[in-house]
C-alpha positions in Angstrom: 23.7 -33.3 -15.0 21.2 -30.3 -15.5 21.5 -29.0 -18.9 23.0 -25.3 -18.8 19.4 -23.7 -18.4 19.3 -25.5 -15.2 22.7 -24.2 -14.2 21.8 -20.5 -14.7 20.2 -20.0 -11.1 23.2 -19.4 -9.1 24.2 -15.5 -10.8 20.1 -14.8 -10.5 19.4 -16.0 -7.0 20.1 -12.7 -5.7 17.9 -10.7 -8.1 14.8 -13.1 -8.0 14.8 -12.7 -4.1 15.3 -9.0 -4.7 12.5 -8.8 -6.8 9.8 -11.2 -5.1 10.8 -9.7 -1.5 10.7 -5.8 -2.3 7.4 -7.0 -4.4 5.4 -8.1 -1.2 6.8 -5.4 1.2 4.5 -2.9 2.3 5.8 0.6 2.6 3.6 2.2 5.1 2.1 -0.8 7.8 4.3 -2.6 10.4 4.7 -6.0 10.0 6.9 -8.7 11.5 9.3 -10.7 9.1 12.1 -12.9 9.5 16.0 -12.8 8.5 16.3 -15.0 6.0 20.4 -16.4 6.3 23.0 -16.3 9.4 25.6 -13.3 9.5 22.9 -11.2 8.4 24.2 -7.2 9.3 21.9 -4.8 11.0 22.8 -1.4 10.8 22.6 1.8 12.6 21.6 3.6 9.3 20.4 2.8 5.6 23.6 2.0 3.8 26.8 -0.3 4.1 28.6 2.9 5.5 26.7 2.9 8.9 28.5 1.1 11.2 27.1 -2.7 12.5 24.4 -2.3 15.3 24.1 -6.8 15.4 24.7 -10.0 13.1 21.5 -12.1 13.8 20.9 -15.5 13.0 18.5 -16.8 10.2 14.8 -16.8 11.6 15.8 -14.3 13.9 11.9 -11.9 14.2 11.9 -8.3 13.7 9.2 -5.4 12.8 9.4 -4.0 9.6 8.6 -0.4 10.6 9.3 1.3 6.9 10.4 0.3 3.8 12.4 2.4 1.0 11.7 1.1 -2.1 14.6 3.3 -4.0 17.2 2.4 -1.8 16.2 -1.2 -0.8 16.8 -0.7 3.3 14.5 -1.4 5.2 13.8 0.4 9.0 13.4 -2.5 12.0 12.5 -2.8 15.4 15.0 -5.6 17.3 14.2 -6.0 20.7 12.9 -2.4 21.0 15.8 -0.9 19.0 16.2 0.7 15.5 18.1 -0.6 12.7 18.3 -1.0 9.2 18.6 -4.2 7.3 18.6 -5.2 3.4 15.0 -5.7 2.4 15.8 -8.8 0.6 17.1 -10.2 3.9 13.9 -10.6 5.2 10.9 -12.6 4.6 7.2 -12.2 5.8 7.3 -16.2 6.5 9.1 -18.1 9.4 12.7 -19.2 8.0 12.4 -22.9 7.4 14.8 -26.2 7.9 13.4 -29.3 5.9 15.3 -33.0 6.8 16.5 -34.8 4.2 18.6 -37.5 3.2 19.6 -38.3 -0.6 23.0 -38.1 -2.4 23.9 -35.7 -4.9 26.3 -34.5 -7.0 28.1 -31.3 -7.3 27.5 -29.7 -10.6 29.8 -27.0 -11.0 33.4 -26.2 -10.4 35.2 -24.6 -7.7 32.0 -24.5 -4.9 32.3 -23.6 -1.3 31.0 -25.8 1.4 30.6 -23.4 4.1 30.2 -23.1 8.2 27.1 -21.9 8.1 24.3 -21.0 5.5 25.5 -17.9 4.3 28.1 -16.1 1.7 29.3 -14.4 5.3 30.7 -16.8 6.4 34.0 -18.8 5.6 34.3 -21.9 4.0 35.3 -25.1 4.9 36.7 -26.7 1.2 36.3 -26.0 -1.9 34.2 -28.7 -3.8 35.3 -30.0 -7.7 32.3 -31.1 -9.9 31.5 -34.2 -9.7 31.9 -34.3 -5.8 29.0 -36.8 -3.8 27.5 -35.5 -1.2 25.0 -36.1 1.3 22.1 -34.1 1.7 21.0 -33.6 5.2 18.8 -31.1 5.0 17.0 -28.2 2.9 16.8 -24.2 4.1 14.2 -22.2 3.0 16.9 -19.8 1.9 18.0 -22.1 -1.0 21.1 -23.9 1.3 21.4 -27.2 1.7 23.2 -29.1 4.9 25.6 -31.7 3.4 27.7 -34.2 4.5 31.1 -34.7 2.1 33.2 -37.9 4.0 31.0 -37.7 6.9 32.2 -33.6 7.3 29.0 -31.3 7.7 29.1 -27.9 5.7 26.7 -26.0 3.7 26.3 -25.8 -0.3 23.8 -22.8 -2.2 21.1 -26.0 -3.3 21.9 -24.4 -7.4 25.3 -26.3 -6.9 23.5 -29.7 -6.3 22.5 -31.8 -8.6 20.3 -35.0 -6.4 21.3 -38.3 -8.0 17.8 -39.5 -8.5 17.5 -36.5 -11.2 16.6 -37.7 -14.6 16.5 -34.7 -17.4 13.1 -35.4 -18.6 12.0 -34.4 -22.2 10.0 -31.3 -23.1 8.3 -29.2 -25.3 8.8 -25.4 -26.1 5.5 -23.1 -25.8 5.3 -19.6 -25.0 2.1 -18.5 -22.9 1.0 -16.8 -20.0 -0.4 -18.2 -16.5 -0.5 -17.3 -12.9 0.2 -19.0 -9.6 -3.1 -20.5 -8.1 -1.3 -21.2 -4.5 -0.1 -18.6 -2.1 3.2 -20.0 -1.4 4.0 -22.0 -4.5 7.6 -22.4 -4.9 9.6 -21.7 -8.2 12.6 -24.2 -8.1 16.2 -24.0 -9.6 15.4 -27.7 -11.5 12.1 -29.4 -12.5 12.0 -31.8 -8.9 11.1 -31.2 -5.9 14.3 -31.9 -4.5 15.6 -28.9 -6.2 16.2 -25.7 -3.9 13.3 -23.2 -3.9 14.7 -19.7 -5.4 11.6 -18.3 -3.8 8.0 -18.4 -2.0 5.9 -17.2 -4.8 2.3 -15.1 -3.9 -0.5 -15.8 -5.2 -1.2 -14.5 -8.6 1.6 -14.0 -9.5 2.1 -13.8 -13.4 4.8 -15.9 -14.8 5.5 -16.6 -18.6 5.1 -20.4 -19.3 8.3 -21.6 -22.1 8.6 -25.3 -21.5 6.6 -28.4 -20.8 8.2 -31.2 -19.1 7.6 -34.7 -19.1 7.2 -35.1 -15.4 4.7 -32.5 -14.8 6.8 -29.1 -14.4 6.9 -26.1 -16.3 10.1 -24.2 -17.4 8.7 -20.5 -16.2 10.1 -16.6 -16.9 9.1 -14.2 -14.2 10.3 -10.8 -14.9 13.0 -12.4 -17.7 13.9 -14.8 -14.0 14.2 -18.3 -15.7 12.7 -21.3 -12.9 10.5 -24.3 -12.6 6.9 -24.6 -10.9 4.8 -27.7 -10.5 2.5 -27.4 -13.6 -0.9 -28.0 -10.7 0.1 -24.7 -9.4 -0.2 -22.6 -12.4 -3.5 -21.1 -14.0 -3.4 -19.8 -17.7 -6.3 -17.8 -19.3 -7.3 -14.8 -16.8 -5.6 -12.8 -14.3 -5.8 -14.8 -10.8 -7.2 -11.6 -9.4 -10.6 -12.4 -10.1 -13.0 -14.0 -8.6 -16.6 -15.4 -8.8 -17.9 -13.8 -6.3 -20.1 -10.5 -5.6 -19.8 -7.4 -3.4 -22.3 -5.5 -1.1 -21.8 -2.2 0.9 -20.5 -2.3 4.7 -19.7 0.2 7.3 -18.6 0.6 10.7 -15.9 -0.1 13.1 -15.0 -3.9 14.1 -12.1 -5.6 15.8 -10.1 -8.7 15.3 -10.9 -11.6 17.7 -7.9 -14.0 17.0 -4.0 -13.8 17.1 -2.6 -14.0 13.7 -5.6 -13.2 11.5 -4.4 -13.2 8.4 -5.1 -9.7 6.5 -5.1 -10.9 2.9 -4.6 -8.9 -0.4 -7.9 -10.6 -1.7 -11.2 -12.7 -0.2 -9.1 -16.3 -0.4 -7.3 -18.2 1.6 -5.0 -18.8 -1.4 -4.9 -14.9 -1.9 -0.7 -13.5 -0.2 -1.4 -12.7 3.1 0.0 -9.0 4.2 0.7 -9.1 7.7 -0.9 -11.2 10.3 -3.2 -8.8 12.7 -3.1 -9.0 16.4 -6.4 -9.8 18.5 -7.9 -6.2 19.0 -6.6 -4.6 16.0 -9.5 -2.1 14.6 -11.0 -2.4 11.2 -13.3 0.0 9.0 -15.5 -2.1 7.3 -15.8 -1.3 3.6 -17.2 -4.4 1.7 -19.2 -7.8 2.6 -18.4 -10.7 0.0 -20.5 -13.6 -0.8 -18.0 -16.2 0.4 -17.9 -15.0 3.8 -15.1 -11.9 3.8 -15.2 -8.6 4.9 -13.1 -5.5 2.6 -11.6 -3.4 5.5 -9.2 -1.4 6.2 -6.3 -1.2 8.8 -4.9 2.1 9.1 -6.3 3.4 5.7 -4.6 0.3 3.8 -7.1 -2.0 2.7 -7.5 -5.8 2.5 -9.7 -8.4 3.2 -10.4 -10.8 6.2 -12.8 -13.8 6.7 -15.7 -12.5 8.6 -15.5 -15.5 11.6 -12.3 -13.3 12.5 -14.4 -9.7 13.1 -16.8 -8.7 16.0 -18.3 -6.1 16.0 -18.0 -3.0 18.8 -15.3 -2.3 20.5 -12.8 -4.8 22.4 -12.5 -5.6 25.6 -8.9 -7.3 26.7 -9.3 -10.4 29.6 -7.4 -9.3 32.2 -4.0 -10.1 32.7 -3.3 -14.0 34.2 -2.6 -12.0 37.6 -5.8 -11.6 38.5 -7.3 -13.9 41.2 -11.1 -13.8 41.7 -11.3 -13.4 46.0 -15.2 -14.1 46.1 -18.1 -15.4 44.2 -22.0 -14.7 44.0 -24.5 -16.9 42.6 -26.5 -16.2 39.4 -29.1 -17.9 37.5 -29.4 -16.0 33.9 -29.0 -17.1 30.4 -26.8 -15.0 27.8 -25.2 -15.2 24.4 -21.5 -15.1 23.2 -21.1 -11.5 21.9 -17.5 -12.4 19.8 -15.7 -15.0 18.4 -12.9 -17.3 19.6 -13.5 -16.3 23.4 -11.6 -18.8 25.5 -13.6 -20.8 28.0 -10.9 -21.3 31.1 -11.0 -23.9 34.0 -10.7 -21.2 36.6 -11.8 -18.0 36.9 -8.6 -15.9 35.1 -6.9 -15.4 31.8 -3.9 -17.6 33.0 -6.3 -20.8 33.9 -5.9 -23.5 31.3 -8.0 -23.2 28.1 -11.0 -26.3 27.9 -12.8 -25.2 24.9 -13.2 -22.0 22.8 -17.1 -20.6 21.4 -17.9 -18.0 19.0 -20.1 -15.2 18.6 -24.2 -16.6 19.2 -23.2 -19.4 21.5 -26.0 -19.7 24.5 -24.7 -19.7 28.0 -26.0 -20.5 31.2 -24.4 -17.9 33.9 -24.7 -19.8 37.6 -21.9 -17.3 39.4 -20.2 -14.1 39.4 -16.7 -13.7 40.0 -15.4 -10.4 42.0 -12.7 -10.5 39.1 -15.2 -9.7 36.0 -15.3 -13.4 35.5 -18.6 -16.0 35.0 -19.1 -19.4 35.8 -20.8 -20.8 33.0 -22.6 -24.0 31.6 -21.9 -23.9 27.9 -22.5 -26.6 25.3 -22.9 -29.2 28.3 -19.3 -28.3 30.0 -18.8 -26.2 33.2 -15.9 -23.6 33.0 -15.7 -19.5 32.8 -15.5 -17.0 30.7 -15.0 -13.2 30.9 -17.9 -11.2 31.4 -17.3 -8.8 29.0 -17.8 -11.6 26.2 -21.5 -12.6 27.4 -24.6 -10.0 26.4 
């Protein structure tokens, strides 16, 4: 059994994703998120007296458009409605279901296996300690899918001890360290097969109180007790800086690729703040020497890899509706003015994808399409590309 440390988790869950999740919220850019657990409520107004505008399901997308950070609502688009959910409902990362399949234990009196993964919802029995269970599967909310005499329910993971755990030994130190991985997770037990408690971000600074014997560390974040895996943790200086150096930019560019990730520094392992859409406009502020550009995206700043910025302004491909009626011939050379332009099979944006080419790429332009379209040689394959991407 996990010594009473361990056991601690299941009064703080609420308060560490509290903390972590109005933490990494902006206040003043949209940004799409995900409900973290079914039966969450939406409301027609900031408070539990507003009555219920929807219950959605875990995973369920919405747009973050503001966030209060002294009442802890925050505003959402659903399906191009307004409501109001708890902050710590939501999560900037895709809900998550992991298989498994390992027996455990029940660790604590008096536990409800429920219908679904949620306090909202009722429960099925009510588990002794002691109890075996089957464990079917992991949420990225901290539930666990069980099986108790082939009956499937739901159990918070801090209620499950897995079989396989062996208390290892430690020693008690006291320093500080920070995350190294965006994403690392801090655990309710020193295993992997522990529930997380939490995604942490990157950088994130955690006091460091106990060394275990099979590799993780007992950890205090914000007085929070949990367990990271010792590779993921840094001590010595804040995980903020980097070796790297700054010049000067300016001017207006435009993101080429769905989902470019708009980071809170120039690393892939730096918390991402929202994922941008292709077109969005950036004021260049800074150029790094590992390939990033500083910007800014409606006044808030950040930084994005500079493969992911063109320069000038965007031009959309037209809509898959669009159906070249007539062609000319052409015999020019050009280059690829932006990244990640799609080369298609036929001559519109719904034509299947062959390849893709970045910004520089030669072409050789043999037709023109009455649609904006060219039919183009490029590295050695025949397909076409929109116009407005070849200068």
């Amino acid at each position: 059994m996990r010594k009473h440390f361990f056991r601690t988790f299941s009064s703080l869950v609420l308060v560490v994703v509290l903390l972590f999740s109005v933490a990494s919220i902006s206040a003043s850019a949209e940004y799409t998120a995900y409900v973290v657990s079914d039966g969450t409520i939406a409301r027609t107004g900031p408070g539990t007296t507003y009555s219920i505008f929807v219950v959605l399901n875990s995973g369920t997308k919405v747009t973050v458009v503001e966030m209060n950070n002294s009442t802890g609502w925050c505003k959402v688009r659903i399906g191009g409605n307004t409501a109001y959910i708890h902050c710590w409902s939501l999560n900037p990362e895709p809900y998550t279901i992991t298989p498994a399949n390992f027996t455990a234990t029940i660790n604590t009196n008096g536990v409800a296996m429920r219908i679904a993964p949620s306090n909202a919802y009722p429960a099925l029995a009510t588990l002794a300690k002691g109890q075996e269970v089957t464990v079917v599967e992991e949420h990225s909310s901290g539930w666990c899918g069980v099986l108790v005499n082939s009956i499937p329910g739901f159990v918070y993971g801090s209620y499950v001890t897995p079989d396989t755990y062996r208390p290892p030994t430690s020693n008690n130190v006291n320093y500080t360290a920070y995350v190294n991985t965006a994403g690392t997770a801090i655990r309710v037990g020193p295993d992997a097969a522990f529930a997380s408690m939490m995604a942490l971000p990157y950088g994130t600074e955690v006091n460091v109180i106990m060394e275990l014997s099979n590799g993780w560390d007992g950890v205090l974040i914000n007085g929070i007790p949990g367990f990271i895996y010792s590779s993921y943790l840094s001590n010595g200086q804040p995980m903020d800086s980097f070796n790297i150096t700054l010049s000067a930019a300016s001017g207006t560019g435009y993101i080429n690729t769905e989902g470019t990730a708009f980071r809170v520094a120039p690393s892939t392992a730096a918390a991402n703040m929202i994922s941008l859409p292709k077109g969005t406009e950036v004021q260049l502020v800074s150029q790094t020497s590992n390939g990033w550009y500083g910007v800014t995206v409606n006044s808030i700043p950040g930084f994005v890899y500079g493969v992911f910025i063109s320069t000038g302004t965007y031009t959309a491909e037209p809509e898959a509706k669009d159906v070249a009626t007539s062609v000319v011939a052409a015999n020019r050379t050009g280059t690829i003015n932006t990244n990640m332009v799609p080369v298609h099979s036929m001559p519109g944006s719904g034509a299947p994808v062959i390849n893709t080419v970045n910004a520089g790429t030669p072409v050789t332009v043999i037709g023109d399409y009455s649609n904006g379209y060219c039919q183009v040689m490029v590295n050695g394959v025949l397909g076409c590309i929109y116009g407005a991407y070849i200068s």
